[in-house]
Every structure is written in C-alpha cells, then in structure tokens.
C-alpha positions as CSV (number, residue, x, y, z in Angstrom):
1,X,9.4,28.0,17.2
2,X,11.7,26.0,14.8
3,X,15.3,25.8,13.8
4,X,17.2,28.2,12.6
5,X,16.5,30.2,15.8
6,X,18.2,33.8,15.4
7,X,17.5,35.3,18.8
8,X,20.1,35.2,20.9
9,X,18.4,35.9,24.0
10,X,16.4,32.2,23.0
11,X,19.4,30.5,22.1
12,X,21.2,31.6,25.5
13,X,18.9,30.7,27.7
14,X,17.7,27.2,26.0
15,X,21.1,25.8,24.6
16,X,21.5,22.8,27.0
17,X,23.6,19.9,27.7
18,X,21.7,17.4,25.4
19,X,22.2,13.8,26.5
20,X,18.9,11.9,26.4
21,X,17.7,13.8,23.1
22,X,20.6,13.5,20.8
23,X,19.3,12.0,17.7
24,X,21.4,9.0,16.9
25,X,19.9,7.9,13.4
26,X,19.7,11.1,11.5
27,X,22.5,12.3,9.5
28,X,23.8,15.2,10.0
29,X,26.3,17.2,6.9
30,X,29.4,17.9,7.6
31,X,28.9,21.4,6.0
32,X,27.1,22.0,9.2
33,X,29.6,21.3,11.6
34,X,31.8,23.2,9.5
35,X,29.4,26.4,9.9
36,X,29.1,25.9,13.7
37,X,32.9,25.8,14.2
38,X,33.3,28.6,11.6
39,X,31.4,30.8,14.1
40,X,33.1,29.3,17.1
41,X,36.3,30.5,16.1
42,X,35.1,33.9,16.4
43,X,35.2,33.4,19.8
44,X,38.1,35.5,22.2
45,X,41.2,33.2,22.0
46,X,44.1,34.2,24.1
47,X,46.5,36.8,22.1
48,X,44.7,36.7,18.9
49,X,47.1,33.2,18.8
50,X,44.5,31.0,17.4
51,X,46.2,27.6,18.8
52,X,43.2,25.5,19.3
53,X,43.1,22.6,16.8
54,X,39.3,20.8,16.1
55,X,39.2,17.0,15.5
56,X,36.2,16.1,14.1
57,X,35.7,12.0,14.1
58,X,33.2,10.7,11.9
59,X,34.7,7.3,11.0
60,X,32.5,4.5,12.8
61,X,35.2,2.6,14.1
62,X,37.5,5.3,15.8
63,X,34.4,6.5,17.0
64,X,33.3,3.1,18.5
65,X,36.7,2.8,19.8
66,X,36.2,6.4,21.3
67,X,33.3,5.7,22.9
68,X,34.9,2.3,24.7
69,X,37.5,4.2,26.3
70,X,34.8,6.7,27.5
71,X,32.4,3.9,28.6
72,X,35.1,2.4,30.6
73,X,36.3,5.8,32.0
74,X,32.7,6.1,33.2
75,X,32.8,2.8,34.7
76,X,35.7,3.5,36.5
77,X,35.2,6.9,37.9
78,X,31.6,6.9,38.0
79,X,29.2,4.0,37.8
80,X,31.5,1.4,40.0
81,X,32.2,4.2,42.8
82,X,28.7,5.0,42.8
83,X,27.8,1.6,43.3
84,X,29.9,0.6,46.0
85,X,30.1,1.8,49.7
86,X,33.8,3.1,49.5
87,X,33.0,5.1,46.1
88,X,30.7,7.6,47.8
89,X,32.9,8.5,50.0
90,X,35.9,9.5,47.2
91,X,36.3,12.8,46.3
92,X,36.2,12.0,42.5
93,X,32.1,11.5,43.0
94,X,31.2,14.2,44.8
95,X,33.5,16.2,43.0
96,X,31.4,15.4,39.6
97,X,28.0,15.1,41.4
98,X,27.4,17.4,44.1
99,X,23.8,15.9,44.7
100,X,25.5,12.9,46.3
101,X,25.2,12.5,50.1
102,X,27.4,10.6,52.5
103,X,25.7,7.0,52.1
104,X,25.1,7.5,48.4
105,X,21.6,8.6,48.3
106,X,21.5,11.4,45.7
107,X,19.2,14.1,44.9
108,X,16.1,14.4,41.9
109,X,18.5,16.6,40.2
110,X,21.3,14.2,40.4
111,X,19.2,11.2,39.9
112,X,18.0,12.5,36.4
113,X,22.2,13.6,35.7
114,X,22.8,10.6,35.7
115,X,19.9,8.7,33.8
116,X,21.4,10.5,31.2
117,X,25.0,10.3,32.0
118,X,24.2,6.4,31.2
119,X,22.3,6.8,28.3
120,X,25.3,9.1,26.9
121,X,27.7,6.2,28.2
122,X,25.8,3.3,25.7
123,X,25.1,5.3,22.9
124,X,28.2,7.9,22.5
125,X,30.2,5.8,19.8
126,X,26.4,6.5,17.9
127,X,26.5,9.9,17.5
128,X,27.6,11.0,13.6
129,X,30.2,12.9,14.7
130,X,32.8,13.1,18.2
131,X,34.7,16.8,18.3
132,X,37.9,16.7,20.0
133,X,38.8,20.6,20.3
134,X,42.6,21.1,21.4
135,X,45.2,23.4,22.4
136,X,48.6,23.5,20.8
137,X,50.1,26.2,23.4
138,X,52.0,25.0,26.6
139,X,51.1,22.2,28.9
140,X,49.6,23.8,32.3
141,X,51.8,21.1,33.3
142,X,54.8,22.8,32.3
143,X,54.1,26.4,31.9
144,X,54.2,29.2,34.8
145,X,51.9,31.2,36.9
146,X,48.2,31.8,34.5
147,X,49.3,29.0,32.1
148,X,46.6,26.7,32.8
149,X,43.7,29.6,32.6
150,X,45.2,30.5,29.8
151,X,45.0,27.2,27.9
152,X,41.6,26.3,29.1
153,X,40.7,30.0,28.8
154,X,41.6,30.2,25.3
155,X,39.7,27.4,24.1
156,X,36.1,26.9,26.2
157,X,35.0,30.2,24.9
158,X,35.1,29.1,21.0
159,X,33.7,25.4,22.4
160,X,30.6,26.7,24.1
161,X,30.3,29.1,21.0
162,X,30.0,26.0,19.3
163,X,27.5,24.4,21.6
164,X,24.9,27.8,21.2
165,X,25.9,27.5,17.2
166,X,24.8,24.0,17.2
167,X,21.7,25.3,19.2
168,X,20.8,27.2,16.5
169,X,20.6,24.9,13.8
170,X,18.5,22.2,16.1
171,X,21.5,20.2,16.6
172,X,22.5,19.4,20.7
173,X,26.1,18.4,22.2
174,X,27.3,17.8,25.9
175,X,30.7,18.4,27.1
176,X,32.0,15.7,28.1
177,X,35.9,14.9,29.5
178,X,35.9,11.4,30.8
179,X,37.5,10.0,28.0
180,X,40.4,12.1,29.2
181,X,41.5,9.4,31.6
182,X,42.6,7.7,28.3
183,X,44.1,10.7,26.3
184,X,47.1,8.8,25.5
185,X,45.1,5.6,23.7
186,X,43.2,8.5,22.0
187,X,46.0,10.5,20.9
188,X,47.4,7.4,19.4
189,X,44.4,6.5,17.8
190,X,43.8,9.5,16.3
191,X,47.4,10.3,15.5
192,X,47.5,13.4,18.0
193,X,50.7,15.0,18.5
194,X,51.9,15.4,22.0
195,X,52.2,18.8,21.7
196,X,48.6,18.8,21.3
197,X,46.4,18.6,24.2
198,X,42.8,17.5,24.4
199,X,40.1,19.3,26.2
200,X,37.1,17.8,25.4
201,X,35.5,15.7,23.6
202,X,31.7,16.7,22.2
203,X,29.0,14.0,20.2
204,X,27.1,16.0,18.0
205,X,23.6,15.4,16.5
206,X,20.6,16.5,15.9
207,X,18.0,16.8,18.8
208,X,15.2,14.6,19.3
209,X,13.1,18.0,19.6
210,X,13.9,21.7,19.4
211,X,11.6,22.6,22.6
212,X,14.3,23.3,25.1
213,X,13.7,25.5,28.2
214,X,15.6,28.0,30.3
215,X,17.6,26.2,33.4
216,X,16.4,26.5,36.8
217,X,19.4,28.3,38.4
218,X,20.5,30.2,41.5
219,X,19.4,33.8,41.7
220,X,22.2,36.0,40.2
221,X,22.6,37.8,43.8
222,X,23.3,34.3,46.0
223,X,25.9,33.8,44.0
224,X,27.4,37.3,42.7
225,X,29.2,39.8,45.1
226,X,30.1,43.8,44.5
227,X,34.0,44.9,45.5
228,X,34.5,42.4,47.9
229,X,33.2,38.7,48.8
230,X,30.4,38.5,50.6
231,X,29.0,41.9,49.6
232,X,25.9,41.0,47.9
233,X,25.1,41.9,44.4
234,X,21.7,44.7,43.8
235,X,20.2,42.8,41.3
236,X,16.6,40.7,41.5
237,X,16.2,37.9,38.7
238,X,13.8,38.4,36.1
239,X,11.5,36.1,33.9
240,X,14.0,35.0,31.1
241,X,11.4,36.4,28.7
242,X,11.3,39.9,30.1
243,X,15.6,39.4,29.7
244,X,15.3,42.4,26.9
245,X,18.6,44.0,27.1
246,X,17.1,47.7,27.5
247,X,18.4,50.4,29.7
248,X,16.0,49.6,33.1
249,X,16.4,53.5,33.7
C-alpha cells in the first residue's frame, strides 16, 4: 500500500510518532503542509473561536537555531539526568520515561524511545520544515478554573489532525515540547507575541518508508472503566484489521 492512503481505519492505527524515519534530504512543497493544516483546522476548537495561530519555519538558520535550543533542552532535562546517578532519581525523567527504574536501568521499550529521542536531538534543525502551532486565548497561567484544558484542548485536536493528515500523504512528524524550556529565546527569534503561546513544536518530512504498523497497546478494558472507577469496561480487543466499524449486533 502507498501514499495517498484514504482509509481511515489504516491511517488511525499506523500514524506514528516518526523519529528515526523522517527523511531529512527530500524536499517536501509547502503546498503540502498547507493541505495538511487546511484539514487540521477542521478539527473541534473550543467555541468555534479559532485562536490557534501555525508557525511554519522553513528558513535554515531559525531552524538551526531552533533545533540548538531543543538539543540543549534535551541535554538538560534528559540526556545529562539520565546519565548521572542523581538524574534517575528526579521526577522530570521518570516523568518523560516511565520505563526508567530506580538505578537507571530502563526497559526495551524505553531503550528504543530514546535511540530515537537522540537521533531526533542531532538531526531536528534538518528537517524542511519545524511547526510551531499556538494559542492566542488566555494564559492557563492567568485564567480560571478549565482555562488550561481549554487552551490545550483547543489546540491538540487540530495538531494531531495534522499528524494523521501528514500520514496520509507519506509524510511523518513527532510532537515534540522540549524546546519549550526556551520559549522566550524562541518567541524572540521568531518575533512571537506574548500574547501568543507555544504548544509544540513539530519537524515535518517525508518518511523513510510508508510501512508503518498498528502500536502494541493496553487492552481497551485495563484501562477503561463504566460509571465509576474501577468498574471495568465489557469490551475484548480485536485484530486492528477486523476494526470495521459495523453494528457487532
């Protein structure tokens, strides 16, 4: 199966977080990216208000300067804490890797995260284009009670919509947020207003490959509870391919 794929059921189950496979040499046209976020702006967005704003970075040397501020956010919070016998222990780690154990020994699934976590780490600033989507309503700093769902709720809808977009055209992306730790050098590189705030930031390319499988993941009923917590959910997993959408009556 090639690219364009137009079943959903194959794009929802295969759209991954691409960071080993993201083809850093081959161009991709902007027209593209400007299809994929055309369809992610049909996603839900919180009161039909529409305040998400996309940068899209394509100029080598913002994007090189970018992907120094991420590399030395991953550094900081990642590699060095990793690396050291104080950094297993913060809460930042296991916080992003859940496969770490108390004396730093980390799991296959972890092991492979982060392969690619370093590959992404040298080679971001490569990628033809860095997405910055952001959101123009309140601060969750400042705002009340639901603010900060709201925010984050109005925007990751239309950004993973853009993920299974790029899917779909054999492109790949990763969300990625370390570079956050550095929001205010970005903002000022890329002349952000501070009423705008950054979410994410997402390298986007074309795929070294278009063969992509379904996830291993937790059954749907260890992890999915009916009325109240704890109540387990009637449902048994099926093969992905047998995922038809029909009435099982």
């Amino acid at each position: 199966m090639k690219p364009p794929f137009t079943d959903l059921h194959h794009v929802l189950t295969t759209t991954r977080s691409v960071r080993l496979r993201l083809d850093y040499d081959r161009p991709v046209p902007l027209g593209v990216v400007g299809e994929c976020l055309q369809l992610a702006l049909q996603a839900p967005t919180g009161g039909g208000a529409e305040d998400w704003r996309w940068l899209v970075v394509a100029d080598p040397a913002r994007k090189g300067e970018l992907a120094e501020l991420y590399r030395t956010a991953y550094r900081d919070h990642v590699h060095e804490p990793l690396h050291s016998a104080a950094g297993v222990e913060s809460d930042v780690v296991r916080g992003r890797l859940g496969g770490v154990g108390a004396h730093g020994e980390v799991s296959a699934r972890t092991a492979r995260i982060l392969r690619g976590a370093e590959h992404l780490a040298a080679n971001i600033g490569r990628a033809p284009y860095l997405v910055i989507p952001c959101a123009t309503r309140p601060n969750p700093a400042t705002g009340g009670p639901g603010t900060n769902s709201a925010v984050y709720g109005s925007l990751y809808p239309a950004i993973w919509q853009f993920n299974l977009a790029l899917r779909a055209r054999g492109l790949g992306t990763v969300i990625t947020t370390l570079h956050l730790h550095h929001a205010a050098r970005a903002a000022e590189l890329l002349g952000i207003p501070d009423d705008a705030l950054q979410i994410t930031m997402l390298p986007v390319a074309y795929t070294v490959g278009t063969d992509f499988r379904a996830a291993a993941r937790r059954p749907v009923n260890s992890v999915t509870y009916l009325d109240r917590w704890g109540v387990p959910f009637p449902y048994e997993d099926k093969p992905v391919d047998r995922l038809t959408g029909e009435d099982p009556a």
